[in-house]
C-alpha positions as CSV (number, residue, x, y, z in Angstrom):
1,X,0.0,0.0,0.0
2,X,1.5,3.5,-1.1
3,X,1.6,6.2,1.5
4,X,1.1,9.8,1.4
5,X,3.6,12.1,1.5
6,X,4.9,13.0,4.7
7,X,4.3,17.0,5.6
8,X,7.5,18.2,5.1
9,X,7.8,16.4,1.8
10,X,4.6,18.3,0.9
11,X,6.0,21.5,2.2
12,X,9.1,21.0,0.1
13,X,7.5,20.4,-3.1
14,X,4.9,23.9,-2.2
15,X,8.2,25.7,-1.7
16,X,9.4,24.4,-5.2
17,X,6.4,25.3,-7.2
18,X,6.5,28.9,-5.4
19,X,10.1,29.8,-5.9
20,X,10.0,28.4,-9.4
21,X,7.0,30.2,-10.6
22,X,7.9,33.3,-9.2
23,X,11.1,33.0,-10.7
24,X,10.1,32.7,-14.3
25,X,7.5,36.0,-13.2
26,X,10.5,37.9,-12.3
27,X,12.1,37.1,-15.9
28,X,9.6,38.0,-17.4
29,X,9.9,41.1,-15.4
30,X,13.9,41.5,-16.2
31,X,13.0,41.1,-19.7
32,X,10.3,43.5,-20.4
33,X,12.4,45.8,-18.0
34,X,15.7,45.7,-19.9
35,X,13.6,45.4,-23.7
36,X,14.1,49.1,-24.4
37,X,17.5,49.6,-23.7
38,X,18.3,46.2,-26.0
39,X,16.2,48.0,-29.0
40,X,17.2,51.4,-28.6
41,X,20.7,51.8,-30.6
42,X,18.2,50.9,-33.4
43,X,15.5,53.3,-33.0
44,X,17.8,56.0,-32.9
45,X,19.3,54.6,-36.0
46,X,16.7,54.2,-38.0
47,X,15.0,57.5,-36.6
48,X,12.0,55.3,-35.3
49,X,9.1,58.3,-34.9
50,X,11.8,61.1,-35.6
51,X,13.2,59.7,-32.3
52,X,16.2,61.8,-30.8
53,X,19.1,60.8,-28.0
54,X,17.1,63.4,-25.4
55,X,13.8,61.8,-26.4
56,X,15.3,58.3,-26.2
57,X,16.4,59.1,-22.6
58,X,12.9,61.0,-21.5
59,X,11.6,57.5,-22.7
60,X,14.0,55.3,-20.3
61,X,12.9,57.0,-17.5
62,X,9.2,56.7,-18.2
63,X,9.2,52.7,-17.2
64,X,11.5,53.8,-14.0
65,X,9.3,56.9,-13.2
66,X,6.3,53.7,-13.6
67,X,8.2,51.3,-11.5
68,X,8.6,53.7,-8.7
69,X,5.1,54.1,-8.9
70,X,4.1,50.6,-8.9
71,X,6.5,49.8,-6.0
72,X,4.8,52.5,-3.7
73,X,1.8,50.7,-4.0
74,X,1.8,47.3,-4.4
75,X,2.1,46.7,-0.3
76,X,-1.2,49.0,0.0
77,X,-2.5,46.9,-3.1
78,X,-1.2,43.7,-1.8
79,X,-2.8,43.6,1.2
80,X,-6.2,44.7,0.1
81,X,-6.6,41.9,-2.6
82,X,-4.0,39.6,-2.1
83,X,-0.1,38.8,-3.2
84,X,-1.3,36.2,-5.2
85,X,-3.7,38.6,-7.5
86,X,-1.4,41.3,-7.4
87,X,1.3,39.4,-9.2
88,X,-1.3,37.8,-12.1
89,X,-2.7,41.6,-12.3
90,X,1.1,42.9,-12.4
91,X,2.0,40.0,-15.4
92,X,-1.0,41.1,-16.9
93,X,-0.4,44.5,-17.0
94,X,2.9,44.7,-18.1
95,X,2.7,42.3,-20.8
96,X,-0.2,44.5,-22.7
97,X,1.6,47.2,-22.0
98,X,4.3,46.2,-24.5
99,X,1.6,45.3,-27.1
100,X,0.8,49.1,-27.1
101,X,4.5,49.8,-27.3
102,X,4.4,47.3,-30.8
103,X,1.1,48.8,-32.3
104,X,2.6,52.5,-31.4
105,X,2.8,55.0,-34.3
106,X,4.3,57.9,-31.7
107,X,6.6,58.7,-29.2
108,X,3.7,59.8,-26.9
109,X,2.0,56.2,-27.4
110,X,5.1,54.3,-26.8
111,X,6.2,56.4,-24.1
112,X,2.6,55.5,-22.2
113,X,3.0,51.9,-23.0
114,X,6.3,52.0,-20.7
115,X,4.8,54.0,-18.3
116,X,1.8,51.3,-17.9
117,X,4.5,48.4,-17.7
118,X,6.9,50.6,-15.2
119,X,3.9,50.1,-12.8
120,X,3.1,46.4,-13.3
121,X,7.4,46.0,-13.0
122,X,7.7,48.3,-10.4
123,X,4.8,45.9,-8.8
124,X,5.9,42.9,-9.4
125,X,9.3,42.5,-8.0
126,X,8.6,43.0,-4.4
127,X,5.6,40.6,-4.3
128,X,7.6,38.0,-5.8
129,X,10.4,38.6,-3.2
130,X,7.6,38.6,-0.3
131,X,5.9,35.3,-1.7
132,X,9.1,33.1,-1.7
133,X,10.1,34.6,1.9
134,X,6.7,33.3,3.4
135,X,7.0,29.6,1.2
136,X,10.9,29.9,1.7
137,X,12.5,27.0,4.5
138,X,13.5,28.1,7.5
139,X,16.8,29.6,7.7
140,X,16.8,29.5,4.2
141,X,15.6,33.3,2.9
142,X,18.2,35.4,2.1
143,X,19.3,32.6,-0.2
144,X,15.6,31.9,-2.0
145,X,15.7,35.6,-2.5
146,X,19.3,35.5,-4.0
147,X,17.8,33.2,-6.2
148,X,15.1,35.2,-7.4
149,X,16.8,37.8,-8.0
150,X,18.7,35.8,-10.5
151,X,16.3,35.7,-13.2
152,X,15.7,39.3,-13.0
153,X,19.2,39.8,-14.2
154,X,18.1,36.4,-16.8
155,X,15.9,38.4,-17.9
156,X,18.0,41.5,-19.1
157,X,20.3,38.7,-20.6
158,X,18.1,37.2,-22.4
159,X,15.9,40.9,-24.0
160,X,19.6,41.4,-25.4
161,X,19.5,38.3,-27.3
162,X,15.7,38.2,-28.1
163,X,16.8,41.6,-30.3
164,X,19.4,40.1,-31.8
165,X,17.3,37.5,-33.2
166,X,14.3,39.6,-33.9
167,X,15.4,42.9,-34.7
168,X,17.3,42.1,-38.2
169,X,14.9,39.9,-39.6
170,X,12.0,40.8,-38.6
171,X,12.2,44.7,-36.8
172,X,11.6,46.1,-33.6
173,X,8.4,45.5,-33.1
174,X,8.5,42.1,-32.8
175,X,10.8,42.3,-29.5
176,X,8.0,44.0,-27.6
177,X,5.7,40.8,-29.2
178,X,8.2,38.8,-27.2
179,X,7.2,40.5,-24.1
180,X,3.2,39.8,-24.7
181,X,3.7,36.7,-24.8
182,X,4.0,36.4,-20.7
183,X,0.7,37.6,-21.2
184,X,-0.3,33.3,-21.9
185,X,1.9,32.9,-18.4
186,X,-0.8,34.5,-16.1
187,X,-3.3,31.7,-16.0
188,X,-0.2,29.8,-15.0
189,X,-0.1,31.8,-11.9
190,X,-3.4,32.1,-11.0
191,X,-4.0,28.6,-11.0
192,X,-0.9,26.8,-9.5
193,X,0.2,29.7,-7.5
194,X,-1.0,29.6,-3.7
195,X,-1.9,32.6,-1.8
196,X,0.9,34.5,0.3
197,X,0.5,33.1,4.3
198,X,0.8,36.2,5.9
199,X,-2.1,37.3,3.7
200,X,-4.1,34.6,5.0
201,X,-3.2,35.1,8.3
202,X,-3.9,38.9,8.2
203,X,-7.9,38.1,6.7
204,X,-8.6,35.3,9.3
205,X,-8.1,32.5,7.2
206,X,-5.9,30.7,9.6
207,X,-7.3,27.1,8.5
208,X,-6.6,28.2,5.1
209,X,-2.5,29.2,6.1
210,X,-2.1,26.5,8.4
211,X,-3.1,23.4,5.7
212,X,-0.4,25.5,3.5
213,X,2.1,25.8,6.3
């Protein structure tokens, strides 16, 4: 006769399925984040919407300025509707975002579309970090962190060569397609992704945290 697996087994494989699908949010994250610096040398070569070195810079700064903004609230946000939510609604967001930075005809159109994924970025990243500290082992956090933070900087590595595959062949546009397409990855999460414990412990739902724990 089989047997169940033991708790901590079960805990171990929770902790798994956490870290790794926050991990491939947070790439996600690294490469829509790192996109427009891998695409810029060619707008300004090609003069994409009359595009100039000052404009190109004013257009860097929007997604950070959006980042900023997202980070500020996504505790406030968080703890209203859930970490779990808050990331799908963070994946969500920055993913159409850089569909309106593809279909974009002018700077002031692509500059909104990295505004609007600045705030699902700027979002992201510090759920993430506090879902894999509450699922993280004990003693174990500052390294299941470290590891997260690893495919942020995956992320920038790979926008750099998603470009230069894309951008030759087929033009810029088609890099910000890439970064859609984590749009199909949101389900994902909000299926197999539990709910943060300290959220469930802040609303009550102590039978809820405790059958995770």
């Amino acid at each position: 006769m089989s047997s169940s697996p033991s708790p901590a087994v079960r805990g171990s494989r929770l902790a798994l399925l956490v870290v790794g699908l926050c991990w491939l949010a947070v790439l996600f994250d690294g490469l829509d984040m790192f996109i427009y610096g891998s695409v810029l040398p060619h707008l300004l070569e090609t003069r994409t919407f009359g595009l100039t070195p000052d404009q190109a810079g004013d257009l860097g700064s929007y997604a950070t300025f959006g980042m900023l903004v997202g980070a500020l609230v996504a505790g406030t946000i968080a703890d209203r509707v859930g970490r779990k939510k808050l990331m799908v609604a963070c994946v969500t967001l920055f993913s159409l975002a850089s569909g309106l930075c593809a279909i974009s005809e002018s700077v002031a159109v692509f500059g909104l579309g990295r505004t609007l994924a600045g705030v699902g970025l700027g979002g992201l990243l510090p759920t993430a970090i506090s879902m894999v500290s509450d699922y993280a082992p004990r003693g174990r956090g500052a390294i299941v962190i470290g590891l997260l933070m690893t495919a942020h900087h995956a992320g920038g590595i790979l926008s750099a060569y998603v470009a230069k595959w894309l951008i030759d062949p087929v033009g810029w546009r088609a890099a910000f397609w890439v970064c859609v397409l984590p749009l199909l990855f949101a389900p994902v999460l909000a299926k197999f992704l539990p709910e943060s414990l300290s959220f469930l412990v802040a609303k009550g739902r102590t039978e809820e945290a405790r059958a995770l724990a």
